[in-house]
C-alpha positions in Angstrom: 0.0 0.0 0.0 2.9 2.2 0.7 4.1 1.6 -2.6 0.9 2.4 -4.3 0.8 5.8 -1.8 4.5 6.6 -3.4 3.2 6.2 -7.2 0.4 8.1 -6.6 2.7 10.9 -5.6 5.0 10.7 -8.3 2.4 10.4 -10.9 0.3 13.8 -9.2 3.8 15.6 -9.4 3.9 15.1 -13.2 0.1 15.6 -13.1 0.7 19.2 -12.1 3.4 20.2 -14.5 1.2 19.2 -17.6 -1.7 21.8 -16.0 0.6 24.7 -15.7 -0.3 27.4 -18.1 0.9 30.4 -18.8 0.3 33.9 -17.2 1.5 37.1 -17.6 0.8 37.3 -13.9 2.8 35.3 -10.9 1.1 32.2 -10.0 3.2 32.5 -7.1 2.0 35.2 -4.7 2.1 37.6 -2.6 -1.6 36.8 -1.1 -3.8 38.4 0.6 -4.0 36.5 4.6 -7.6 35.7 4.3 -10.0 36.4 7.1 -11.6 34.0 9.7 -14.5 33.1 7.7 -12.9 32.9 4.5 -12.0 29.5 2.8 -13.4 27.0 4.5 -14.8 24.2 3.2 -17.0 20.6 3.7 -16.5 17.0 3.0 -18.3 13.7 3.2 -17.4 10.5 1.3 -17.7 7.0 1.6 -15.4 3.8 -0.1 -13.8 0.7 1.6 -11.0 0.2 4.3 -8.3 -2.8 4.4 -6.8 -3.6 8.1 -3.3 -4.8 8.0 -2.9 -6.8 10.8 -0.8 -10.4 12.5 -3.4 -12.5 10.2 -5.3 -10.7 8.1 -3.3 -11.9 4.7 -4.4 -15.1 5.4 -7.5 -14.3 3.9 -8.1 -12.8 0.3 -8.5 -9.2 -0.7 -11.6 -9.2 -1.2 -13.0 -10.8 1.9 -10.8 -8.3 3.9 -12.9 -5.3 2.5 -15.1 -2.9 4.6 -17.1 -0.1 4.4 -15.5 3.5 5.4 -17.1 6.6 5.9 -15.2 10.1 6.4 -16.6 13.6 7.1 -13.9 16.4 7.5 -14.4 19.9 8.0 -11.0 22.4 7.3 -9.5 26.0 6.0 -7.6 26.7 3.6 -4.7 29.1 4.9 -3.1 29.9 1.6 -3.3 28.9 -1.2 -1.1 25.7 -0.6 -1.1 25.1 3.0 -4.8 23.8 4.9 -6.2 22.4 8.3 -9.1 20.0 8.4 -10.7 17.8 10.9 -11.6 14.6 10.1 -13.7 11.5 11.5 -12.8 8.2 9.7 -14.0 4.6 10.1 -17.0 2.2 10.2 -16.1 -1.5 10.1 -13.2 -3.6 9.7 -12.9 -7.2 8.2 -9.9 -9.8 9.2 -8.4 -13.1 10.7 -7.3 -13.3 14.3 -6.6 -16.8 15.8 -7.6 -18.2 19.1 -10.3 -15.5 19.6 -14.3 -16.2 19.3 -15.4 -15.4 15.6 -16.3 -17.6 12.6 -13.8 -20.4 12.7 -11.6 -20.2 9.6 -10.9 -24.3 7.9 -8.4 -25.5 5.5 -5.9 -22.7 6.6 -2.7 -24.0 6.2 -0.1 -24.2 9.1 -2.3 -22.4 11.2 -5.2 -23.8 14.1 -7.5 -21.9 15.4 -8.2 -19.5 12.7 -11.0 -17.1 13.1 -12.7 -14.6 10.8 -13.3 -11.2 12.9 -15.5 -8.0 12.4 -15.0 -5.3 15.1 -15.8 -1.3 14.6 -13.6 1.7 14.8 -13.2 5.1 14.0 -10.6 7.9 14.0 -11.2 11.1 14.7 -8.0 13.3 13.8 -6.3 17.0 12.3 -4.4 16.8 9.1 -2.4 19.4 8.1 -3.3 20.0 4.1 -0.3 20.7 1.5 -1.7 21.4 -1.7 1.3 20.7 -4.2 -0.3 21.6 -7.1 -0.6 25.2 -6.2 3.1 25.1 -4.7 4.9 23.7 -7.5 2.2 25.0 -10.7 1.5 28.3 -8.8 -1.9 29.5 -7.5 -4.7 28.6 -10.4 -8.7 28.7 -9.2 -9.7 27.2 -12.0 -7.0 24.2 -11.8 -9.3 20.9 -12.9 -7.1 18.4 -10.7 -5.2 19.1 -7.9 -2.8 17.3 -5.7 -3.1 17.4 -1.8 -1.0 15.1 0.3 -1.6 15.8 4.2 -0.8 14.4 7.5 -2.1 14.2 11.3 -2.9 12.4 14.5 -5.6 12.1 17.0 -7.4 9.8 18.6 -8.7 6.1 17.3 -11.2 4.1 18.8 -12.2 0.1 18.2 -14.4 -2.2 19.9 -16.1 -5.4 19.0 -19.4 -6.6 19.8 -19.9 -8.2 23.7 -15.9 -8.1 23.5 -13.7 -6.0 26.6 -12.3 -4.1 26.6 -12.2 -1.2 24.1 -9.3 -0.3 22.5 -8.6 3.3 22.8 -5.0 4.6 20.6 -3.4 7.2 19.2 -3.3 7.5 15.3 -1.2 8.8 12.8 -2.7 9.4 9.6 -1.4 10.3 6.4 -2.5 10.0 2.8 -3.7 11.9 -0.9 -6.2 13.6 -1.9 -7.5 14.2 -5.4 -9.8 17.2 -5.8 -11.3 17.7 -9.1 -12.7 20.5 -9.4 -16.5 20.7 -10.6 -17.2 24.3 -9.8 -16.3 27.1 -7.7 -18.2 25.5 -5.1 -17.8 22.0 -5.5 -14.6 19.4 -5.8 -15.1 15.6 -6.5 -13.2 13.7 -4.2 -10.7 10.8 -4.3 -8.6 9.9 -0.8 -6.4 7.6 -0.4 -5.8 7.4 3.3 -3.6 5.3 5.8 -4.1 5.1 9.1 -1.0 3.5 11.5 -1.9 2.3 15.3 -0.6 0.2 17.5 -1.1 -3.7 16.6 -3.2 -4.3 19.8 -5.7 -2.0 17.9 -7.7 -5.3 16.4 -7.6 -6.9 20.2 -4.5 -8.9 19.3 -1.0 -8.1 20.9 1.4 -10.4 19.7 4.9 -8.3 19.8 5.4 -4.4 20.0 4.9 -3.4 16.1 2.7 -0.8 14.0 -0.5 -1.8 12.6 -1.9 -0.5 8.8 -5.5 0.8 8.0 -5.7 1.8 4.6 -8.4 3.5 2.9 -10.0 4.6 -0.1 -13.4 6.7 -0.1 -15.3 9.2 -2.8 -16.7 12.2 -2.4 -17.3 15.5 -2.6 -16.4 18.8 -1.0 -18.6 22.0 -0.8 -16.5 25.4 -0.3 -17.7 27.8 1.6 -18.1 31.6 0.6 -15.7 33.5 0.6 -13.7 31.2 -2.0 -11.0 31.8 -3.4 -7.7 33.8 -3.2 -6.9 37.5 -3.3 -3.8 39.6 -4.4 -2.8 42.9 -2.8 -3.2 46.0 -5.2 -0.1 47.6 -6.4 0.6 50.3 -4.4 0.0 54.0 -6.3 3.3 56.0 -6.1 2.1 59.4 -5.6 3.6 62.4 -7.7 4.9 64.7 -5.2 7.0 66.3 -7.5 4.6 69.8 -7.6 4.4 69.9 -3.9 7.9 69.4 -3.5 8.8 72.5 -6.1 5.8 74.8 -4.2 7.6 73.7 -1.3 11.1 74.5 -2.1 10.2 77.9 -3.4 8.4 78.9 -0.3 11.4 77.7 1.1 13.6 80.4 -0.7 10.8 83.0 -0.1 11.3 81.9 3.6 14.5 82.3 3.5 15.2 85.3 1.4 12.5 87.2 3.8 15.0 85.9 6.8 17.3 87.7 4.9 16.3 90.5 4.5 14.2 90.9 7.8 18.1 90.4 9.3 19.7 92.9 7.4 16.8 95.4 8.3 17.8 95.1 11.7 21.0 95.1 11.7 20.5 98.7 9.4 18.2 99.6 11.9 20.6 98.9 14.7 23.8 100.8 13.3 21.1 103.9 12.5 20.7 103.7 16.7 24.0 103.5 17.3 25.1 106.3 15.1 26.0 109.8 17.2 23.6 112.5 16.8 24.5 115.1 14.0 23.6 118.5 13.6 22.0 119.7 10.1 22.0 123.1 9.0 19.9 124.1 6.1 19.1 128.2 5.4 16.1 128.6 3.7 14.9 132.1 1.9 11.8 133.8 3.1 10.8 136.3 -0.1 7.5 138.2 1.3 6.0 139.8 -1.8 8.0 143.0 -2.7 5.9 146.3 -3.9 7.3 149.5 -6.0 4.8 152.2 -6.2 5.1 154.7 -9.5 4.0 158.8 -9.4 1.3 159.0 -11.1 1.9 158.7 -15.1 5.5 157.4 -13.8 7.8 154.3 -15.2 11.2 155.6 -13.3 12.8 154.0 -10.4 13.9 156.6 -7.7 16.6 155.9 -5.1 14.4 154.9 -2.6 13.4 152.0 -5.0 16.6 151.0 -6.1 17.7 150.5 -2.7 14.9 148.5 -1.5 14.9 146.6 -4.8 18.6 145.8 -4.5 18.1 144.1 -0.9 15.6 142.2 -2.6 16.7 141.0 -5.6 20.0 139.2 -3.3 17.1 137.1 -1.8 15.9 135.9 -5.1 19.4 135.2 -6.0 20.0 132.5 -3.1 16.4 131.3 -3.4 16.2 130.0 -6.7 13.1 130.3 -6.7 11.0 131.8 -9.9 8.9 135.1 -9.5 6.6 137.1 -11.6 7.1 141.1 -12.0 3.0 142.4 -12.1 2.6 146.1 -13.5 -0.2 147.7 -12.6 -2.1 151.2 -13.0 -4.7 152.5 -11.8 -8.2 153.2 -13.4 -9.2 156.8 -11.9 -6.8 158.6 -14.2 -5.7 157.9 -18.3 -7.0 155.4 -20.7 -6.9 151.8 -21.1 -4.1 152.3 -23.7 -2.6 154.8 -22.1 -2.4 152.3 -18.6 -1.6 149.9 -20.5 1.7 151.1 -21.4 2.3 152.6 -17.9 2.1 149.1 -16.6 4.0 147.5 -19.1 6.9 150.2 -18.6 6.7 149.9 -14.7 7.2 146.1 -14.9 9.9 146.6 -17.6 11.8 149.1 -15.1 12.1 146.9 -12.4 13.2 143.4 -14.9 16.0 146.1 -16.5 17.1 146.8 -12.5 16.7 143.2 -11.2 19.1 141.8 -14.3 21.6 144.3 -15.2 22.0 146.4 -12.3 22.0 143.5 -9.5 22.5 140.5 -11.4 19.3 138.3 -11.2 19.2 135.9 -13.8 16.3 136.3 -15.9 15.5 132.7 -16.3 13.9 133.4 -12.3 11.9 136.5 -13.6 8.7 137.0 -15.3 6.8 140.1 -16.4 3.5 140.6 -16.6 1.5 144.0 -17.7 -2.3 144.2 -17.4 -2.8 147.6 -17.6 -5.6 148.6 -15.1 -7.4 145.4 -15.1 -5.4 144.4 -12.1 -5.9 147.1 -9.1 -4.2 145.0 -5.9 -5.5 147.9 -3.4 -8.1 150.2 -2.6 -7.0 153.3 -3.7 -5.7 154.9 -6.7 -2.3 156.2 -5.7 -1.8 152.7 -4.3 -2.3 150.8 -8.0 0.3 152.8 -9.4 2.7 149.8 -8.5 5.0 146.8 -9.3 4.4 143.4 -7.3 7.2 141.0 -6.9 6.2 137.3 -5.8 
């Protein structure tokens, strides 16, 4: 049976290479760790059993057959790796001598030769490799797939108004074949073997391992959520705008910093400079009258003098002023005033420029006649305003 266990094996391995197909994706991983609920799955199947005990090949194949049952209930982990738990058993068919049974003739070299029928079962966790998804990579849609386990627990046997019962531990390991009908349900084909201790069938004869092998059929119904899921490729984020925003406030930042240093330092050599006195003259010209006699456009002496004092305070001013003839309206025409005015204003321009020396870029003359009276009496109009 070993042997048959070991072919299977090879045979599944070569199995799994022919369904590998190509992808432009890894079969491979990295998987999403599925949650609690996820993946779990149902089985139930039935077949026949062979016990492998001191006697048993005495008899044929055939009569050594017995019914076996198994219901197993398990996660998937990963793709590749599962847990199940797994109650296996129902009857077992074999020879035992010197114990009440069905007495066995025509056995040769052995007396006492009884046919024996005792029940058992197994109830045990198996750790699930599924090879096909670690050697062909991850495929949901993979038709057959290859899933040799292992496990122990406990095993049980007992026959019929027989003491006492036979209480073991069992290691089990084995293949299953899961064919895949849908996305909920596999076919099922296990091959299973289970290895006690020989006093498991009531006979102790040395200290050596007893063999139950098994072969059942059936079906497994997975559980929502089925099924398998990668992680997203991860979005690398552009930061490359924020980053050049960034940096320029940075250099905004920093030429502010600059600056608001420089301002104080400015500020605090201004405090620390000694106190410094500044002298600055400025010119005070009060408008400047020359009064005419009447019918008059000569300066007298009087005038000249005044005038001259005045004309060195335009010089250091700088400043621009306007020479205003006037007459007045009691006495002569408009003509006649007109002229009066104009040689008035012309008198004091010819004094201002050639006898004191005012440029005449800082003088302008202006004649109205007697359409300008600056006072309120005649004698007073006669004049020349400086300003």
């Amino acid at each position: 049976m070993k042997k048959i266990l070991t072919l299977v094996l090879l045979l599944s391995t070569v199995a799994t290479f022919a369904q590998t197909g190509a992808t432009t994706e890894s079969k491979y991983g990295p998987f999403l760790t599925n949650k609690f609920f996820d993946n779990w799955f149902l089985s139930a199947g039935g077949g026949v059993q062979v016990f492998f005990g001191e006697f048993d090949g005495e008899l044929g194949l055939g009569e050594r057959l017995a019914p076996a049952v198994d219901v197993s209930l398990g996660k998937w982990i990963t793709p590749a790796i599962g847990l199940r738990g797994q109650f296996a058993g129902l009857n077992v068919k074999g020879a035992v001598m010197g114990l009440q049974g069905k007495y066995r003739e025509g056995t040769t070299g052995i007396t006492n030769l009884y046919e024996e029928n005792f029940s058992m079962f197994n109830l045990h966790g198996d750790l699930l490799w599924n090879i096909s998804n670690t050697i062909a990579g991850y495929n949901p849609s993979r038709f057959w797939s290859f899933v040799p386990f292992a496990g122990v627990g406990y095993s049980r046997s007992w026959k019929a108004d027989v003491d006492p019962v036979v209480k073991e531990v069992g290691f089990s390991t084995g293949l299953l074949n899961k064919l895949r009908l849908s996305d909920a349900v596999d076919l099922n084909l296990e091959l299973r073997a289970l290895l006690v201790n020989e006093r498991f069938d009531g006979l102790e004869i040395g200290e050596g391992i007893e063999e139950l092998t098994s072969a059942t059929i059936g079906f497994t119904y997975n559980f929502k959520k089925r099924g398998f899921d990668r992680p997203e490729k991860p979005i690398v984020p552009d930061y490359t705008p924020y980053t050049s925003k960034i940096s320029d406030l940075e250099k905004q930042i920093a030429a502010s910093d600059a600056a608001a240093k420089k301002l104080a330092a400015d500020l605090s050599a201004e405090k620390n400079k000694k106190p410094q006195t500044i002298t600055k003259t400025e010119y005070l010209v009060s408008p400047f009258a020359v009064w005419f006699p009447i019918n008059g456009t000569k300066l007298t002496d009087m005038n000249l003098i005044n005038l001259g004092n005045f004309a060195e305070s335009i010089k250091k001013s700088g400043n621009k002023f306007k020479i205003l003839g006037s007459a007045d309206k009691a006495t002569g025409t408009k003509k006649i005033n007109q002229k009066l005015s104009e040689g008035r204003a012309n008198a004091v321009y010819d004094a201002l420029v050639n006898k004191f020396g005012v440029n005449p870029s800082q003088l302008e003359v202006i004649a109205k006649g007697d359409e300008n009276e600056p006072f309120d009496k005649p004698i007073l109009n006669r004049v020349v305003i400086l300003e």
